[in-house]
N, C-alpha and C positions, 0 to 999 in steps of 0.2 A: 962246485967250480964252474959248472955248464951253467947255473943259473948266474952268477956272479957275472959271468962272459955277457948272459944277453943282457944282465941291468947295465954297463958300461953301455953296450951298444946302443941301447932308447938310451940313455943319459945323452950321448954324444949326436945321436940325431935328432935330441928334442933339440939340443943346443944348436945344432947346425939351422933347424926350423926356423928356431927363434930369430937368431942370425939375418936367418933370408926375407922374413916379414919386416924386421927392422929396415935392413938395406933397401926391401921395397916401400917401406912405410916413407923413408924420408927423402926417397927418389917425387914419391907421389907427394910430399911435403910439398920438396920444392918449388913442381910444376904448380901446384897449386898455386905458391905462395908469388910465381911468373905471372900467375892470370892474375891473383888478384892487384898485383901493379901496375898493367896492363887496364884493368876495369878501372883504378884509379888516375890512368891518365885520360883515357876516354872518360870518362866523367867530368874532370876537369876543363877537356877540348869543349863536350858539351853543354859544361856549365857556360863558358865564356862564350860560345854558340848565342842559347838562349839568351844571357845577358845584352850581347847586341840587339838582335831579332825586339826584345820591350823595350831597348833605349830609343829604335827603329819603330817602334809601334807608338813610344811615347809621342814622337816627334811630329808622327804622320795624324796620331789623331788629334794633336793642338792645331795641325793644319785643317785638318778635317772640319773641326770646331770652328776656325775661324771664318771658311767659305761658307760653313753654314750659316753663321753673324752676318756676315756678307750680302746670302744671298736672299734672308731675314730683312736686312735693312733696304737693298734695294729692290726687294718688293712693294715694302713699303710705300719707297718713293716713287714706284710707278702706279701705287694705285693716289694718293695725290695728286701726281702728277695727271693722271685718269680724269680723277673730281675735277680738277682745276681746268681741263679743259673741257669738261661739259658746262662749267658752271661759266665759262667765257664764248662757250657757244653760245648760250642760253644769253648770256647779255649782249651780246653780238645779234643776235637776232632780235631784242629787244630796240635795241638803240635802231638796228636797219629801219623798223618797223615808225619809229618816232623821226626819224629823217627821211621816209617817204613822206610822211604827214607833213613835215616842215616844210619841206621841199613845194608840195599840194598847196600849202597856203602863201608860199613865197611866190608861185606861178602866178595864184589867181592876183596877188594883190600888185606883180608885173603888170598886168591885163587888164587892167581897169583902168582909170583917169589916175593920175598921181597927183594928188593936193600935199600939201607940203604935213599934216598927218597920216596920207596911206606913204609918204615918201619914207618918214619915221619909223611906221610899222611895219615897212618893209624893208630897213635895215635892220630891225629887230630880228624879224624871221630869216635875216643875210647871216646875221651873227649865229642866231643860235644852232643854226642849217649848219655851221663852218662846225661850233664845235660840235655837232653831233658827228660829222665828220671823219675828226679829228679823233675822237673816241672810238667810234669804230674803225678808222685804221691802228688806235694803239688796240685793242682787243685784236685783232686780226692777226698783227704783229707777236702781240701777245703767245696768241695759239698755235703761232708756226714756232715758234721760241720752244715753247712747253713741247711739242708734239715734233722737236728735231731733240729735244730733252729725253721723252721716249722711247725712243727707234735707238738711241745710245745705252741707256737704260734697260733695254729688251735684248738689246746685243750682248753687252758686259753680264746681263744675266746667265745667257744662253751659254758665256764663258765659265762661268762660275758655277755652273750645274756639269755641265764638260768634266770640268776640273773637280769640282766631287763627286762626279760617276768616279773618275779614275782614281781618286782618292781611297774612295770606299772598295775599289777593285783590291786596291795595293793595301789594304788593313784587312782584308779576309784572308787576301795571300800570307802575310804575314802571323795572322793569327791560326793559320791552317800549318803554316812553318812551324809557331811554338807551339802546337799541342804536339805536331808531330816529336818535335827535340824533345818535349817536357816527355812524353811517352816513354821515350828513347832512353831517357833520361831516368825515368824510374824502373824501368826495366833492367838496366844496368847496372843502377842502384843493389836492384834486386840479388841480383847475381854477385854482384859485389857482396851483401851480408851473406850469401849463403857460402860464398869462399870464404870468408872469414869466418863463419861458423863450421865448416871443412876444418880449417886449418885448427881452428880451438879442441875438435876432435879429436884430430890427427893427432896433435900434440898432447893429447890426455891418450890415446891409444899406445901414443911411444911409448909415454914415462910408464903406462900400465904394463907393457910389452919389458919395458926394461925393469922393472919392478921384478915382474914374473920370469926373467932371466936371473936376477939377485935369488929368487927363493928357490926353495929346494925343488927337482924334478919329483911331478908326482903331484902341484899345489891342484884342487881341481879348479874345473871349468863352468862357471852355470847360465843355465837361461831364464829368460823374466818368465812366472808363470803365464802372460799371457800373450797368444799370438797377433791378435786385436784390440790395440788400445788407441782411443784420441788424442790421450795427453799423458805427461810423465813429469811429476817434479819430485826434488828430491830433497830431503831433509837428514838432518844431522845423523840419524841413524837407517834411515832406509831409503825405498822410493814409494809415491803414490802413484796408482796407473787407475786414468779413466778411461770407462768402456762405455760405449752407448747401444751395444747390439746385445743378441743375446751370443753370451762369449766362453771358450770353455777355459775351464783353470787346469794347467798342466802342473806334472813337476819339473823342477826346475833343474833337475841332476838325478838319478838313482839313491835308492835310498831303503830307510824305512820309517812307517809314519806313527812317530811318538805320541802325538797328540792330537786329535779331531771333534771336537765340538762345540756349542755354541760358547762365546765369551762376553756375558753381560748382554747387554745395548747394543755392542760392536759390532756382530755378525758372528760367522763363524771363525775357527783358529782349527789351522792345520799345521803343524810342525813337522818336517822329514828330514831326520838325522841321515848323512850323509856322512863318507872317510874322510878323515881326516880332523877330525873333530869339529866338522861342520854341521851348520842347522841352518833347514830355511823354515822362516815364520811368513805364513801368506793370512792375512785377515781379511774378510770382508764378507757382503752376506749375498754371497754363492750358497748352491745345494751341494753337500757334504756327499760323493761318491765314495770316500776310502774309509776307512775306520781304523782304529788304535790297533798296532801290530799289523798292517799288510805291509809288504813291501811292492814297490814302484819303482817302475823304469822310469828314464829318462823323456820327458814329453807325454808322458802316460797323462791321461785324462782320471785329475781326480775331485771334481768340482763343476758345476755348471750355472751361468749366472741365467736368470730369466729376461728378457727384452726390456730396454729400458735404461738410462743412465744409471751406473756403477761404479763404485772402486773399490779396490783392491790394494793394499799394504803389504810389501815384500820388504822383508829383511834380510838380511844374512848374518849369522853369528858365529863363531870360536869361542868354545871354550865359556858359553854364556857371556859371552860379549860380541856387543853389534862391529862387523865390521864396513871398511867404509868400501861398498857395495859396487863402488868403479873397479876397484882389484880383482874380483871374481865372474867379471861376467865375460861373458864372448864380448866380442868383438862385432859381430853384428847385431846383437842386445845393446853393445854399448851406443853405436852411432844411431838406434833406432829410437833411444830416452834422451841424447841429447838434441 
């Protein structure tokens, strides 16, 4: 009768347990499921952020580009415009030089008797005097033209370099803006998949939780044989757990150890039958601590890998049948393989 008394009593406070992890599981659901609507609206702000910030950047570097074409081309024309007026000094000085001569032979043939041939040759040298003249006032002309051409040209430069300093100010700014938002922005991402891989847990912890409130008090509880893994996937009857250190292999629950020795190729097979008609199969090629008939506690060290990348194969069965290995584990086994 006394025993009868305390199984109702763990019956009724596994159940209350149960109860209270549930109610907190889907408290912590929720909040979760707050943030991550929250991370999805901020994501969205900064999507549209960034997307101005390169519509902004696209805009500023076609302008960029173009005062660069700009200031390309009226370089150009100042350095022509440069040639053009030495090459009009240079005939400018040429022509002075043949209208002092002119001039030299117009004087002397003033200066002499005037017969009606030196009268001839000396409007000869009147004429050609005027147009040498006339040429070097148009050259003269000429290089004030070009060299007020210039001075316009070196100004409108001197704008044009202005305006793509500032140019280039305002596209580093902006491009200092989207890396900073793109940052921002993956970052939040970040956080964003990992609440939703929260939430994928959560929800595989409830329906485990409410599973394990369906089955009878008493179903047990286990842990992955290793405390040190890098990676975890899982396959239709069990999980694989990669190790890269030197790692030890526990048991996963109390027990005793059915079977322990090498299996083929595979490594080694340790089997510990546990209540309830459970078994765990951990394969891989660890050094064998236990042997055939000892029994083992829970976390007991019965296996040890050497340094090095490893794995390890953990099953769980009933009954000679694999079970599907989310129902039996803890709860912080299970969030640690997913």
């Amino acid at each position: 009768m006394r025993k009868l008394i305390v199984l109702i009593i763990l019956i009724s406070n596994s159940n209350a347990s149960i109860e209270f992890d549930l109610k907190n599981s889907k408290k912590q659901a929720d909040n979760i499921k707050n943030n991550l609507q929250e991370y999805k609206g901020k994501l969205i702000t900064l999507s549209a952020e960034i997307s101005s910030i390169e519509k902004d950047l696209g805009k500023k570097n076609n302008d960029y580009l173009s005062r660069i074409n700009q200031i390309e081309t009226i370089n150009n024309e100042i350095i022509e415009s440069k040639s053009f007026m030495q090459q009009t000094q240079k005939n400018s000085q040429s022509i002075l030089l043949k209208t002092k001569k002119a001039l030299n032979l117009y004087l002397l043939a003033y200066l002499d008797e005037q017969s009606e041939q030196e009268l001839v040759e000396r409007k000869v040298y009147e004429e050609g005097l005027k147009e040498l003249i006339n040429n070097l006032k148009l050259n003269i002309n000429n290089y004030n033209e070009i060299q007020n051409k210039l001075g316009f040209l070196e100004g409108k430069l001197s704008e044009l370099k202005l305006a793509e300093e500032n140019l280039h100010g305002v596209l580093l700014d902006l491009e200092e803006r989207k890396r900073v938002k793109t940052q921002e922005y993956i970052q939040l991402n970040q956080q964003k998949e990992n609440t939703e891989s929260k939430i994928v847990i959560n929800d595989l912890i409830e329906k485990t939780n409410a599973q394990k409130k369906i089955e009878k008090i008493g179903s047990m509880i286990l842990n992955l044989p290793l405390n040190n893994f890098t990676n975890a996937k899982f396959d239709k009857k069990g999980i694989s757990l990669t190790t890269s250190n030197e790692s030890d292999v526990i048991a996963p629950q109390s027990g005793k150890i059915v079977y322990s020795s090498a299996l083929s190729t595979y490594g080694n097979l340790i089997i510990i039958e546990h209540k309830e008609q459970l078994r765990s199969v951990i394969l891989g090629d660890f050094k064998l601590l236990k042997k055939r008939g000892d029994n083992v506690e829970v976390n007991e060290l019965i296996g040890k890998f050497k340094k090095g990348q490893h794995k390890v194969y953990f099953e769980i069965r009933k009954q000679n049948k694999a079970q599907k290995i989310s129902q039996w584990l803890d709860g912080n086994s299970l969030q640690r393989v997913l």
